[in-house]
C-alpha positions as CSV (number, residue, x, y, z in Angstrom):
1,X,122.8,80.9,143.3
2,X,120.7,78.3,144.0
3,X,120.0,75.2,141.8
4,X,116.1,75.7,142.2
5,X,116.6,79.7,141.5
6,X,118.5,78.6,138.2
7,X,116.0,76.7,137.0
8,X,113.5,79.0,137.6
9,X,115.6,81.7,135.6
10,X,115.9,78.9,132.8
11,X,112.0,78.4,133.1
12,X,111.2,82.3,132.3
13,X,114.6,82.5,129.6
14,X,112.5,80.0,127.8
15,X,109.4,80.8,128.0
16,X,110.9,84.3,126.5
17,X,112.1,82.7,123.7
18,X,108.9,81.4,122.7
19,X,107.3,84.7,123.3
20,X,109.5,86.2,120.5
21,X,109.4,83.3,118.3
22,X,105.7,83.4,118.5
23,X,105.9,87.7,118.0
24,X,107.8,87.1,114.8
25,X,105.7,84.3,113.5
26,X,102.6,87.2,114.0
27,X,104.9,90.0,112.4
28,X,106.0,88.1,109.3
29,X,101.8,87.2,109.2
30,X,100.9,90.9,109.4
31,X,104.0,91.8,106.8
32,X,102.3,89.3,104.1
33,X,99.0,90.7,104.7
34,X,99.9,94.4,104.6
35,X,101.7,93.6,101.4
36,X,98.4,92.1,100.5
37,X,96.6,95.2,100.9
38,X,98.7,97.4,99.7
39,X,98.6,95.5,96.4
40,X,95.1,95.4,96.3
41,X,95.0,99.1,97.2
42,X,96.9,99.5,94.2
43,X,94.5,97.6,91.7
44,X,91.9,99.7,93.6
45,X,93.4,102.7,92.5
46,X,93.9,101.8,89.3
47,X,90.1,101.0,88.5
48,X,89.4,104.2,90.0
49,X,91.4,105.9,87.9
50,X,89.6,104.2,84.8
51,X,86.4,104.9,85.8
52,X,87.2,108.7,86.5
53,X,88.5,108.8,83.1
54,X,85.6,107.1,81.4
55,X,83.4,109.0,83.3
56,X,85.2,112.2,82.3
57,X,84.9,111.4,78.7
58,X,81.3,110.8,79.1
59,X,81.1,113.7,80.6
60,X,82.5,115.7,77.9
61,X,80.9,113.7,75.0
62,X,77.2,114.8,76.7
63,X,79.0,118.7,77.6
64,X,80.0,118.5,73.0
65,X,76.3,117.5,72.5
66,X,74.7,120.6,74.2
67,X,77.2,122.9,72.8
């Protein structure tokens, strides 16, 4: 193999390199926000929750007046 066709191999072996440092960098990004969501999902849920049950017991306090 040539010098110049080894250099050129070394060229694209690098610029590789960087590619999938770069595609991890991103990944570990996109990890930290989907953990993101998926904690505010959670709090989400959790108010949801509490206003279904508050509503419920409204609910049944007006259902205990017209009975």
């Amino acid at each position: 193999m040539s010098l110049e066709l080894l250099s050129k191999l070394e060229t694209k072996i690098q610029a590789a390199l960087e590619t999938i440092e770069l595609l991890k960098l991103e990944l570990e990004e996109e990890k930290q926000k989907s953990v993101g969501l998926s904690e505010q999902n959670q709090l989400l849920q959790q108010e949801l929750n509490s206003w279904n049950e508050k509503v419920t017991g409204l609910v049944g306090l007006l259902n205990n007046q017209i009975d």
